[in-house]
C-alpha positions as CSV (number, residue, x, y, z in Angstrom):
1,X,-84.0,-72.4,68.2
2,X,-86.2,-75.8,68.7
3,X,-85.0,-76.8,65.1
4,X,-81.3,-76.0,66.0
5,X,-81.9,-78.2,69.2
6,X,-83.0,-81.1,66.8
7,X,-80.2,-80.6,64.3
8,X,-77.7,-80.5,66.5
9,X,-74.8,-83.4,67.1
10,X,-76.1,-85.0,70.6
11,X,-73.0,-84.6,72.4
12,X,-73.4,-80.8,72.6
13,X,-75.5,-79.4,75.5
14,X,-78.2,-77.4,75.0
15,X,-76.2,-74.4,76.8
16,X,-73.5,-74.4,74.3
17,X,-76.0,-74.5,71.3
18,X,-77.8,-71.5,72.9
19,X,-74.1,-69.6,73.3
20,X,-72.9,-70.7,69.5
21,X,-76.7,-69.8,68.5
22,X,-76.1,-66.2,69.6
23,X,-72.9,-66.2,68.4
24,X,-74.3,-66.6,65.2
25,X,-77.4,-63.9,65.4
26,X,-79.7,-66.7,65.5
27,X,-78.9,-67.7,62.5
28,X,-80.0,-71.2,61.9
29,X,-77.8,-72.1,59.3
30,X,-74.4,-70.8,60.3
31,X,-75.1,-72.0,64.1
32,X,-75.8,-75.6,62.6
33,X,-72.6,-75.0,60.3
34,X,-70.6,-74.2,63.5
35,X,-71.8,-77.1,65.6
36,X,-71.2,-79.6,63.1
37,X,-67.7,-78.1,62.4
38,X,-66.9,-78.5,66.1
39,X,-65.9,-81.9,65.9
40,X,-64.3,-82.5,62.8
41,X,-61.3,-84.8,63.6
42,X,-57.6,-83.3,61.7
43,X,-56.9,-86.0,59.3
44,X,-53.6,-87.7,59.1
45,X,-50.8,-86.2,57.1
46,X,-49.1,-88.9,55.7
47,X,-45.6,-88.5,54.4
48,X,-45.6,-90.8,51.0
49,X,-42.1,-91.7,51.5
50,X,-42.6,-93.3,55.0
51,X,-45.9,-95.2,53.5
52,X,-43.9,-96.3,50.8
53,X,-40.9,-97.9,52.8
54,X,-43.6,-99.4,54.9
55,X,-45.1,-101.2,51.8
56,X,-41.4,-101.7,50.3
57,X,-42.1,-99.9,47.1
58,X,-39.2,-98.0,45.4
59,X,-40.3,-94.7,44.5
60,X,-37.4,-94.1,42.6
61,X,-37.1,-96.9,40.0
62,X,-40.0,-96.1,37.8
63,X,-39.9,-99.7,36.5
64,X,-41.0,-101.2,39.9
65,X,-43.6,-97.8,40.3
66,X,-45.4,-98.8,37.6
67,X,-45.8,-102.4,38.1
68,X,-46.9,-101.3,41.8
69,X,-49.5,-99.3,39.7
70,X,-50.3,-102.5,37.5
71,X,-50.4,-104.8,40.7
72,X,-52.8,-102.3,42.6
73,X,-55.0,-101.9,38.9
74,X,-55.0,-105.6,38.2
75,X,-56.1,-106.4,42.2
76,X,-58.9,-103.9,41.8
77,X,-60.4,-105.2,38.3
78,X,-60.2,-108.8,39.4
79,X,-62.4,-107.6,42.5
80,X,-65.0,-105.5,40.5
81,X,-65.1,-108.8,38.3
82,X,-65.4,-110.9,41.6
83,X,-68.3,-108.4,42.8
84,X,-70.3,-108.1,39.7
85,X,-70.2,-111.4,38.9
86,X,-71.5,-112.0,42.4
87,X,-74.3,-109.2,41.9
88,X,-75.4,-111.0,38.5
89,X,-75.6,-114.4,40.2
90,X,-77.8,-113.2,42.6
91,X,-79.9,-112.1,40.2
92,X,-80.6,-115.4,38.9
């Protein structure tokens, strides 16, 4: 139980780690399982079409898709350049 006690999130009491700890037949793992799983937030579904009018993308015109996809590719390899180059310099 002690080792449950230290494992636990800190925002659970003592008394509910006692009740889930039971719950589980004192089994360590599946009560630390359970009290970790307790405060898992939903994540946010997000409808691609709304994202995409909010970034003004045209899903349907596959020529403006994939220069979106170009854009988003080319913005990424010029910041991996950016960062390396920066990790190499510091190197120096």
């Amino acid at each position: 139980m002690d080792e449950v006690i230290n494992q636990a999130p800190d925002n659970i009491s003592k008394e509910e780690i006692e009740i889930i700890f039971k719950k589980n037949n004192e089994d360590v793992i599946n009560t630390l399982v359970d009290l970790w799983n307790l405060d898992v937030p939903k994540s946010k579904v997000v409808n691609v079409s709304e994202a995409s009018d909010e970034a003004n993308i045209d899903l349907n015109n596959p020529i403006n898709k994939w220069a979106n996809i170009r854009d988003i590719c080319d913005s990424y390899d010029l910041e991996m350049q950016t960062h390396m180059n920066r990790l190499k310099n510091k190197g120096k």
